[in-house]
One Martini backbone bead per residue (centre of mass of N, CA, C, O) as a GRO file, in nm:
protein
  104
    1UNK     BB    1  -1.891   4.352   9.219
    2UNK     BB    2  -1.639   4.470   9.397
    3UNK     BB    3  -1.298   4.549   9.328
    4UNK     BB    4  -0.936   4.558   9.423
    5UNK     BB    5  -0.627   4.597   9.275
    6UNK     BB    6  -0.317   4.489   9.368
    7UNK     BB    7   0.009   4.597   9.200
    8UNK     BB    8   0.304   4.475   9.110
    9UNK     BB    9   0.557   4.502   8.860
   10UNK     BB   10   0.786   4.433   8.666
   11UNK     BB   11   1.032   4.494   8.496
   12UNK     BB   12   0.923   4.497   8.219
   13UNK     BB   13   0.670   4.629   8.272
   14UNK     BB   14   0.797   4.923   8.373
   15UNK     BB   15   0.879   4.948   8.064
   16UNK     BB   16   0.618   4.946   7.910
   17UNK     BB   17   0.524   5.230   8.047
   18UNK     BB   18   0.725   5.410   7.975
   19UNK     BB   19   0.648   5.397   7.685
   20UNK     BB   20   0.302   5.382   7.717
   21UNK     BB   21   0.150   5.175   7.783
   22UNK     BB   22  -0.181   5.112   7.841
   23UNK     BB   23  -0.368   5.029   8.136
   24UNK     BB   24  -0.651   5.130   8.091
   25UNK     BB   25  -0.742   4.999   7.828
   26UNK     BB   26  -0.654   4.698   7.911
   27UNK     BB   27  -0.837   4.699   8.154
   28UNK     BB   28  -1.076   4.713   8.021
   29UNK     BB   29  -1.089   4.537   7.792
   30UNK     BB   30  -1.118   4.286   7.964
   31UNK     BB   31  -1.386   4.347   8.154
   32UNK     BB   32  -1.572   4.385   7.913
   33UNK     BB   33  -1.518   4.043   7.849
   34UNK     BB   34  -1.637   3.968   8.125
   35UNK     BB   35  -1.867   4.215   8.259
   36UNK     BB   36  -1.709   4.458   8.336
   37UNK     BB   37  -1.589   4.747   8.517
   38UNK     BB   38  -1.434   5.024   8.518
   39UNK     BB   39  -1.377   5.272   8.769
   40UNK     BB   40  -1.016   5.255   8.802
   41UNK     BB   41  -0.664   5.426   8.782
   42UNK     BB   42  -0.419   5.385   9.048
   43UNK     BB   43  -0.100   5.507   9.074
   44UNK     BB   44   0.164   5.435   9.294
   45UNK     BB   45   0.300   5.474   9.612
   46UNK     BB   46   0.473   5.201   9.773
   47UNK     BB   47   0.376   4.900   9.789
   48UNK     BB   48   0.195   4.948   9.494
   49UNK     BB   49   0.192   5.043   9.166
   50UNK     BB   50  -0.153   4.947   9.131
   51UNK     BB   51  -0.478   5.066   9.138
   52UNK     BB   52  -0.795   4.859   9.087
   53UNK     BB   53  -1.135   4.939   9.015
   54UNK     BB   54  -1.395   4.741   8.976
   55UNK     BB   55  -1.686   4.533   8.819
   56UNK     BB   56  -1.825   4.209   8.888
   57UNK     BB   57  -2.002   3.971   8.886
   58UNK     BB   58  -1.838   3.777   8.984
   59UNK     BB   59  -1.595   3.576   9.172
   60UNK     BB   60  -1.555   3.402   8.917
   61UNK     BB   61  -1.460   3.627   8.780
   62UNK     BB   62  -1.239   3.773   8.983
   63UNK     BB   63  -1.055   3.497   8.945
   64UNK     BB   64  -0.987   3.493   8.713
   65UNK     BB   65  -0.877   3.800   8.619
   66UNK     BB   66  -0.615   3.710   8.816
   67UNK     BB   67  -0.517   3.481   8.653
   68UNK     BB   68  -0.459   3.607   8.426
   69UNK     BB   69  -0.238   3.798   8.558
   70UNK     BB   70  -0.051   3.577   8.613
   71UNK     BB   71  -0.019   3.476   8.346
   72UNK     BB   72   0.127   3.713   8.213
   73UNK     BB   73   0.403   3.817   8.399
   74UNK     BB   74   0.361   4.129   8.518
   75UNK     BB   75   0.360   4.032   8.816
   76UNK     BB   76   0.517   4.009   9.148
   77UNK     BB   77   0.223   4.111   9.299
   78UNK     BB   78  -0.113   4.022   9.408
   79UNK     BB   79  -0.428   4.185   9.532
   80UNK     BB   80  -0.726   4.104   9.631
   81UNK     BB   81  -1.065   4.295   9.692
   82UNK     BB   82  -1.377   4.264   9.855
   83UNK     BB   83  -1.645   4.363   9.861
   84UNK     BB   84  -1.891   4.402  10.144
   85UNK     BB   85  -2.149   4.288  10.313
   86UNK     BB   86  -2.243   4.379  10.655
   87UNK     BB   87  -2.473   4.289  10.732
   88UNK     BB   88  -2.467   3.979  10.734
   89UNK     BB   89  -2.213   3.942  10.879
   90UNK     BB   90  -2.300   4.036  11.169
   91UNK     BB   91  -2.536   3.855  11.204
   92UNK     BB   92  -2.304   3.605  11.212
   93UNK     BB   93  -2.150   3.741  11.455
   94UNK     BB   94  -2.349   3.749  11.670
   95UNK     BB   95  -2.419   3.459  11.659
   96UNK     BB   96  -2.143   3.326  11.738
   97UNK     BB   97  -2.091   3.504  11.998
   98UNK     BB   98  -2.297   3.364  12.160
   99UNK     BB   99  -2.164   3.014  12.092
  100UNK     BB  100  -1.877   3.117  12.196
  101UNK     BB  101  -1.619   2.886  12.371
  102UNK     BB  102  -1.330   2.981  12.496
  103UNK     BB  103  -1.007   2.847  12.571
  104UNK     BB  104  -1.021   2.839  12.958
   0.00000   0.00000   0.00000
């Protein structure tokens, strides 16, 4: 499954990406060790400093992987985004919505 990795860095955090800490490296290395694949690795301006993509075994795989990074401090924000099959989503929501009845 495809995931991606949407976080803000800390203070600390962002000394050490200046000093050279290599990050895309740390990134597969991680990825590696769960079965995972790094995609790729980029630095942003805006809302997050950095996005990674990578592909994971599964779900379970996927919060763990988040759980690790939360637990390092090094991100004072993080957010994760799986990638969908929309194929059977439509398939439940046409069905959902045949048989919704709003209030009023």
């Amino acid at each position: 499954m495809r995931i991606a990795l949407l976080a803000c860095y800390a203070p600390h955090a962002v000394s050490g990406v200046i000093g050279g800490s290599d990050r895309e490296a740390a990134a597969r290395e991680m990825l590696d060790k769960v079965g995972g694949t790094l995609v790729s690795v980029m630095f942003t301006r805006g809302e997050f400093d950095v996005l990674v993509l990578a592909d994971v075994p599964d779900e379970t795989t996927a919060i763990g992987v988040t759980m690790a990074i939360q637990a390092s401090g090094t991100v004072t924000r993080l957010s994760v985004l799986s990638e969908l099959d929309m194929e059977p989503v439509l398939v439940a929501a046409n069905k959902a919505v045949t048989a919704y009845k709003p209030a009023g």
